[in-house]
C-alpha positions as CSV (number, residue, x, y, z in Angstrom):
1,X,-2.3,4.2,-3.5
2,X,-4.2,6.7,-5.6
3,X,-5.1,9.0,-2.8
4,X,-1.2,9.9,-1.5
5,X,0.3,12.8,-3.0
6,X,4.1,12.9,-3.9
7,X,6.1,15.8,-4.4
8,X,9.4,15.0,-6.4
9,X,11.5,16.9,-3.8
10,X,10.3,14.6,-1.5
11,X,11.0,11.8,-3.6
12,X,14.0,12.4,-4.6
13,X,15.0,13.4,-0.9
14,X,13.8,9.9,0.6
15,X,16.0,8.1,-2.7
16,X,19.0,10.3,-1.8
17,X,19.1,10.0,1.8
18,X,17.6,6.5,2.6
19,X,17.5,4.9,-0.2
20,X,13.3,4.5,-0.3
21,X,10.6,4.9,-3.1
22,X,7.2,6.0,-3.5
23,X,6.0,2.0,-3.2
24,X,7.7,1.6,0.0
25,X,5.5,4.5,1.7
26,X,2.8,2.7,0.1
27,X,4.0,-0.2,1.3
28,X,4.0,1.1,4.7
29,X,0.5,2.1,4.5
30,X,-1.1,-1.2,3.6
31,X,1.0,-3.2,6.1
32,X,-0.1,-0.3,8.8
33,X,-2.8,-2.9,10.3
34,X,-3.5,-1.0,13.9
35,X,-4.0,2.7,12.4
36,X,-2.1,4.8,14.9
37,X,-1.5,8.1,13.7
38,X,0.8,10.3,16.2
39,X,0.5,13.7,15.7
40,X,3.9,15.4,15.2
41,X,3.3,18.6,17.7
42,X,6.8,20.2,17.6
43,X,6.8,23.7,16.8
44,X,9.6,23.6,14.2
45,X,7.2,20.8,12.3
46,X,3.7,22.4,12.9
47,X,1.2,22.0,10.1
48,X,-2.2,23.1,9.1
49,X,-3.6,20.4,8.7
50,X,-1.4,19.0,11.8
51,X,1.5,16.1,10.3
52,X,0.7,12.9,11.4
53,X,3.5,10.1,11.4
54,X,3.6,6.8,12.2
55,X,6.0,3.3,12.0
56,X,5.2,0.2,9.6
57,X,7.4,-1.7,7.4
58,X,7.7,-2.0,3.9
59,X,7.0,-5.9,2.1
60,X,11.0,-6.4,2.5
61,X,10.2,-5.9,6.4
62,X,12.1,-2.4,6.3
63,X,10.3,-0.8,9.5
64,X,10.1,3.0,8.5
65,X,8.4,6.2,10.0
66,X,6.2,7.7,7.5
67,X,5.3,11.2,8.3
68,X,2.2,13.0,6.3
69,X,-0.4,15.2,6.0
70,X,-4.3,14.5,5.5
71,X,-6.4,16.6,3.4
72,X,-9.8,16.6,1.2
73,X,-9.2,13.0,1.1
74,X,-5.5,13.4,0.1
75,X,-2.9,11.6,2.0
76,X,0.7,14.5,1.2
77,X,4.0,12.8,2.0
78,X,5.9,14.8,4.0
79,X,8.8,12.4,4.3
80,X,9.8,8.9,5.2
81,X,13.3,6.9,7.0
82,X,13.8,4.6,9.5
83,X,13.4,5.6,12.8
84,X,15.5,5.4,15.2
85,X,15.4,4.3,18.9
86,X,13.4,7.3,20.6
87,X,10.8,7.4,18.0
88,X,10.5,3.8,18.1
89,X,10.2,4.2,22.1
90,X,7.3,7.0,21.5
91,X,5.3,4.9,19.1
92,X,5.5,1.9,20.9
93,X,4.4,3.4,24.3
94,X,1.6,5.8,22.4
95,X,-1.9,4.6,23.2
């Protein structure tokens, strides 16, 4: 995925803590088939541009929150792990 933007803290965060690489987010984002972007409107996780996340899974079918930030046709990882119950609950139930 040329367009999506990698820092190596962030990498090296997602390896450390969960165990994910850069081509399982990309993963994510060609399996993400119905395009649903929930914006993350937290105060503590405010962006501008807002963060956007949203739940796929991986080719290995390792479901995973991917959470990012569009710009000038750049897609920036913010970070990526698998959810747990309540975001699961406020994806599925998001319009």
């Amino acid at each position: 995925m040329k367009n999506l933007i990698t820092s190596q803290s962030v990498l090296d965060h997602i390896w450390e803590k969960h165990q994910l690489r850069r081509v399982d987010v990309e993963e994510c984002f060609l399996n993400h088939f119905e395009s649903k972007y929930i914006e993350d409107d937290r105060t503590k996780n405010k962006t501008n541009p807002p963060t956007y996340w949203f739940i796929s899974e991986n080719h290995q079918s390792v479901r995973l929150k991917v959470a990012c930030v569009f710009k000038d046709g750049h897609v920036y990882l913010k970070t990526a792990y698998p959810p747990n119950e309540v975001e699961l609950s406020i994806y599925n139930n998001s319009k």
